[in-house]
C-alpha positions as CSV (number, residue, x, y, z in Angstrom):
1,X,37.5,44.0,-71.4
2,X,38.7,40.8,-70.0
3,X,37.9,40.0,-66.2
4,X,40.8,40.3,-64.3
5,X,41.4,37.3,-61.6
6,X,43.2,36.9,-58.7
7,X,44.0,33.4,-56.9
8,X,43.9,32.5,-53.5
9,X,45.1,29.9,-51.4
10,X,42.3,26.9,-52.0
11,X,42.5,23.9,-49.7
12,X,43.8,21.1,-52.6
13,X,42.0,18.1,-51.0
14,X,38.6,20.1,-50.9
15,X,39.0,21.3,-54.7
16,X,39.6,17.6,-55.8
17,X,37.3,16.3,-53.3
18,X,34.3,18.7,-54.5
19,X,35.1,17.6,-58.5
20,X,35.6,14.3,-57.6
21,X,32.0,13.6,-55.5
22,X,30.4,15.9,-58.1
23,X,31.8,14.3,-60.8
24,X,33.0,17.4,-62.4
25,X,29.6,18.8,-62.6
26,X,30.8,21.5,-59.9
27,X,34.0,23.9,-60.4
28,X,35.4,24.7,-57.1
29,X,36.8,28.6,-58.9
30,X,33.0,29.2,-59.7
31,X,31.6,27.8,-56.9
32,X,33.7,29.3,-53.9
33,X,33.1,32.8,-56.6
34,X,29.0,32.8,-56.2
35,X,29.2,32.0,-52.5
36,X,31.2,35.2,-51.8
37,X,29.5,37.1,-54.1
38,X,26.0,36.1,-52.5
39,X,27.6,36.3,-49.0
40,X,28.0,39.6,-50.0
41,X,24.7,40.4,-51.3
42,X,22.9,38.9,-48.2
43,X,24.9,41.0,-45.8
44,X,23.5,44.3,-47.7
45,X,20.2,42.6,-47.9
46,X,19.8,41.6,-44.6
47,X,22.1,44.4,-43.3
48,X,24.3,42.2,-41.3
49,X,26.6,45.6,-42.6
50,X,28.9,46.3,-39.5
51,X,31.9,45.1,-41.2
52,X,31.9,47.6,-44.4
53,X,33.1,51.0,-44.1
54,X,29.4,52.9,-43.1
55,X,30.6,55.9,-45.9
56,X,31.1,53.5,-48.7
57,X,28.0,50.9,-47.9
58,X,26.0,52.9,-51.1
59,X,28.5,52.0,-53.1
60,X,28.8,48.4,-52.3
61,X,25.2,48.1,-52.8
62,X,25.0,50.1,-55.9
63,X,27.2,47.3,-57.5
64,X,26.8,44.4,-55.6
65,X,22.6,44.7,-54.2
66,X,21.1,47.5,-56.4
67,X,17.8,46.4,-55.8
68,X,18.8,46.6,-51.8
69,X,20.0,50.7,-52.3
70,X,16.7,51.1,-54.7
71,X,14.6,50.4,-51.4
72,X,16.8,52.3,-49.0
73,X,16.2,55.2,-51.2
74,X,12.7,54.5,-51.0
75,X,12.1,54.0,-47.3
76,X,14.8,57.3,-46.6
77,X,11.9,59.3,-49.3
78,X,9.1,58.1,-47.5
79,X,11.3,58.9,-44.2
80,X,11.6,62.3,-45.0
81,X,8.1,62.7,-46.6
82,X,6.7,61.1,-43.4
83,X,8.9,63.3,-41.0
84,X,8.0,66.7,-43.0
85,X,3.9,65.7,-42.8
86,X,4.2,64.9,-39.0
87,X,6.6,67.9,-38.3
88,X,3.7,70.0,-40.0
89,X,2.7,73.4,-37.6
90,X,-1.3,73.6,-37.1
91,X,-3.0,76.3,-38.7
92,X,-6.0,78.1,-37.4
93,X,-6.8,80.4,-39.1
94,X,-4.3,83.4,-38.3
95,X,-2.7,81.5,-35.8
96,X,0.7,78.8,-36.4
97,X,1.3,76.3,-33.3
98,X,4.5,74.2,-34.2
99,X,4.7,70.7,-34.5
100,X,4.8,69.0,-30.8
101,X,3.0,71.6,-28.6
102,X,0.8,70.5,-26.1
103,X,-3.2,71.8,-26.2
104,X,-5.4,71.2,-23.0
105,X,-9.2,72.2,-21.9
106,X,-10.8,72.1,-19.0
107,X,-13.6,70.5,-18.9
108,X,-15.5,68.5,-15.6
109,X,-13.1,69.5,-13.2
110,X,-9.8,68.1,-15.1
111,X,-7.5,68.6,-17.7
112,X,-7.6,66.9,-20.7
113,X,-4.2,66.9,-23.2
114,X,-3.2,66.3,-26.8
115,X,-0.4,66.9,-29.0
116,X,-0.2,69.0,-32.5
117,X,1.1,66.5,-34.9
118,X,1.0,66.7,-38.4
119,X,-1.0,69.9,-38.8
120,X,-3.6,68.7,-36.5
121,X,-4.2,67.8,-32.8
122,X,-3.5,63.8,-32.1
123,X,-5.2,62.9,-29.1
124,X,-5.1,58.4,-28.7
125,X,-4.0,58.0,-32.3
126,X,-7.1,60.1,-33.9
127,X,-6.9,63.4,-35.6
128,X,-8.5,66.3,-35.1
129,X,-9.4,70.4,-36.2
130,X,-9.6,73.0,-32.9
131,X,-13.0,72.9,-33.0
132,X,-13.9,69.1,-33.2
133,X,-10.9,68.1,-30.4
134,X,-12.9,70.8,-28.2
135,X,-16.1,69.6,-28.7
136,X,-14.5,65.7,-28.0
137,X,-13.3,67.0,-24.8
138,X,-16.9,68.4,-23.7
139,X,-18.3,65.0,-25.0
140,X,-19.3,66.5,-28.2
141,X,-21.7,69.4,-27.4
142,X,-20.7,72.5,-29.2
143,X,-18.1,74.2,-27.5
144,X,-15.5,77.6,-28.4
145,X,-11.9,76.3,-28.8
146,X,-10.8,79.8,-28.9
147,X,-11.9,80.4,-25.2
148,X,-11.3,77.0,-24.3
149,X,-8.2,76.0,-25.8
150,X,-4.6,76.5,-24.1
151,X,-1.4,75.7,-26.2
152,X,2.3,75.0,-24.6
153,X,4.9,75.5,-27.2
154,X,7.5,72.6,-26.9
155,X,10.5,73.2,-24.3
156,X,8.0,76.0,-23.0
157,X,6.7,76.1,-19.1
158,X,4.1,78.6,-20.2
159,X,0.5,77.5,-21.3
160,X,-1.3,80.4,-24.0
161,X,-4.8,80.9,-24.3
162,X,-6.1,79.9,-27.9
163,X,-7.6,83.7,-27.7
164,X,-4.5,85.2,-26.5
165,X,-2.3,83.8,-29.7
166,X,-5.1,85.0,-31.6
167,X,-5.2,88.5,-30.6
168,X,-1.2,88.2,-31.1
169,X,-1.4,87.4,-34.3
170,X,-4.1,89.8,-35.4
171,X,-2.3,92.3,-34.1
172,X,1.0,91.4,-35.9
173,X,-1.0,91.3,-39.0
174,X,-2.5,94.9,-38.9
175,X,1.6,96.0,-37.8
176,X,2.5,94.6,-41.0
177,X,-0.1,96.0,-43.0
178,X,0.0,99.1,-42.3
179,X,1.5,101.5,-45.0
180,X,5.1,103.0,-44.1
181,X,3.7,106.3,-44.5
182,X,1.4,105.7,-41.4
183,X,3.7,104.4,-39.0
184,X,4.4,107.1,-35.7
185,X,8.2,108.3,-36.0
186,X,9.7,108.3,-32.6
187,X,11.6,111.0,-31.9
C-alpha cells in the first residue's frame, strides 16, 4: 500500500536555499520528514513526554521507539519483581511479620532497631535471620531472639514479644488442627 502524504506550509526561500547550498544532495520533503520523526523518537527516548496524551504514550512508542517500550517493560518487570521480593513478610518458623515492621532488643541499657524487609531484618543496608540480628545486637555472643526480640507491626503503637507471637501462632495452629469432632459445642 502506497504511503499516504500530506503537505505543509514549507518556507520557499529555505527549501531552495537548502537545495541550492547543498547542491541538490539534500531534499528539503525528506529532510524536514527524519527530523520530526527523530524529534519524535528522542522525546520517548529521553522522555521529554509531557506533551503526548500519558494513555496513549505505549502506543506512540510501540511504533515510533519500540526499543524505548521494550525497556519500559523491562524496568516496570523488574519494578514489580523488585517490589514483591522487598514487600516479602519474614518467616520464623510458625510466625509471619509483614513487610515494614519494626524489631528492637535491648541490649546495654538501649534500644537498638531494624526493619523486616524483604523476608529478613535490614538493619544499615545488611540482611539478617532472628537469630544472627540478635546475636549483632549483643555484639555477636549467642543470644535467644525469641526472648529478646520485640516486633511493631506497621501503623501499630504496640511492640510484641518474639515469644508472645510465637505462643499466638502455636496456638492458632493446634485451633486449626484439631478434628471437628473435638471441638466443645457451646450451648
Amino acid at each position: 500500500m502506497p504511503r499516504e502524504t500530506i503537505y505543509i506550509a514549507f518556507d520557499r526561500e529555505l527549501y531552495d536555499d537548502i537545495i541550492r547550498f547543498s547542491d541538490g544532495r539534500l531534499d528539503p520533503v525528506a529532510l524536514a520528514d527524519s527530523r520530526v520523526r527523530s524529534w519524535v523518537e528522542g522525546s520517548i527516548e529521553f522522555d521529554d513526554v509531557e506533551q503526548w496524551a500519558e494513555d496513549r504514550l505505549e502506543d506512540l512508542a510501540e511504533k515510533y521507539a519500540p526499543h524505548v517500550l521494550e525497556r519500559w517493560r523491562k524496568e516496570r518487570a523488574e519494578h514489580l519483581r523488585q517490589r514483591s521480593t522487598e514487600s516479602r513478610p519474614l518467616v520464623w518458623k510458625e510466625v509471619t511479620i509483614a513487610s515494614g515492621s519494626e524489631v528492637r532488643m535491648f541490649y546495654n541499657d538501649a534500644h537498638q532497631h531494624a526493619v523486616i524487609k524483604g523476608g529478613k531484618i535490614v538493619d544499615e543496608g545488611k540482611e539478617y535471620s532472628p537469630s544472627e540480628w540478635a546475636s549483632k545486637v549483643a555484639g555477636g555472643t549467642s543470644r535467644n531472639a525469641w526472648r529478646d526480640l520485640w516486633f511493631r507491626e506497621p501503623l501499630s503503637k504496640t511492640w510484641v514479644p518474639a515469644q508472645l507471637l510465637r505462643n499466638t501462632a502455636r496456638e492458632e495452629l493446634r485451633r486449626k488442627s484439631r478434628p471437628a469432632d473435638t471441638l466443645e459445642v457451646t450451648r
